[in-house]
C-alpha positions in Angstrom: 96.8 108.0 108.7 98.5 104.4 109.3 101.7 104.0 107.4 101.4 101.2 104.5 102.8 97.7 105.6 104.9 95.9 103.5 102.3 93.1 102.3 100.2 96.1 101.5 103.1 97.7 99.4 103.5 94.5 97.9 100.0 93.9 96.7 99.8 97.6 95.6 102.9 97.2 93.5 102.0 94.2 92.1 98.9 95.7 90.9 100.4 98.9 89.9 103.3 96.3 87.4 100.8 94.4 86.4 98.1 97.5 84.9 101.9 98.9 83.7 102.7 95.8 81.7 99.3 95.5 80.4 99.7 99.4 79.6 96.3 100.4 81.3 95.3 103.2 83.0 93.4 103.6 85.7 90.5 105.1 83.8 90.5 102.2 81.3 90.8 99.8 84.7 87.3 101.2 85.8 85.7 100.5 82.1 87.2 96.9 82.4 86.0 96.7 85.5 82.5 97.8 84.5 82.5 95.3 81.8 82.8 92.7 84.8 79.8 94.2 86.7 82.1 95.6 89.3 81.0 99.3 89.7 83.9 101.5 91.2 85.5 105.2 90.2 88.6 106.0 89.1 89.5 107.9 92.0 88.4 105.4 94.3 91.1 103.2 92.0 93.6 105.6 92.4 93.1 106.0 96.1 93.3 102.5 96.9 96.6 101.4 95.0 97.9 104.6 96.7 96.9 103.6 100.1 97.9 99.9 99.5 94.3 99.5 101.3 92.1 96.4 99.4 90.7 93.5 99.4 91.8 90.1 97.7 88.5 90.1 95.9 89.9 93.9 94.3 92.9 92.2 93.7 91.5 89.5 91.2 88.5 91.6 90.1 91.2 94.1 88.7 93.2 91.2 87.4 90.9 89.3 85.9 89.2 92.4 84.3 92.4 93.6 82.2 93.0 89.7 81.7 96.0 88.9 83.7 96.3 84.9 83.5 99.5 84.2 86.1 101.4 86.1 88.0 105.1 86.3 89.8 105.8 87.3 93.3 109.0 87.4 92.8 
């Protein structure tokens, strides 16, 4: 398996600090997420912020599902 990049690091742990701050879980990410229309499993979730493997469009699904309005990269 390819080794995680460091923009794909970054995107997973800014996921990961984002659902932690907003104190969801990944099984209450995949009801949000449902609520949205976006139709995915939790262990498809968990897989993907392990891997560091998604898409943008994950990336603001997820935040815009647990209502993330800004963001810091820093």
């Amino acid at each position: 398996m390819a080794e995680k990049t460091d923009w794909e690091a970054k995107a997973a742990n800014l996921l990961k600090s984002e659902l932690k701050r907003k104190g969801v879980t990944y099984s209450q990410l995949v009801e949000k997420l449902a609520e949205i229309g976006v139709d995915e499993k939790e262990v498809n979730v968990r897989n993907k912020l392990s891997r560091g493997k998604f898409t943008a469009a994950f990336l603001l699904q997820c935040l815009e599902a647990i209502g993330s309005q800004s963001l810091r990269l820093d």
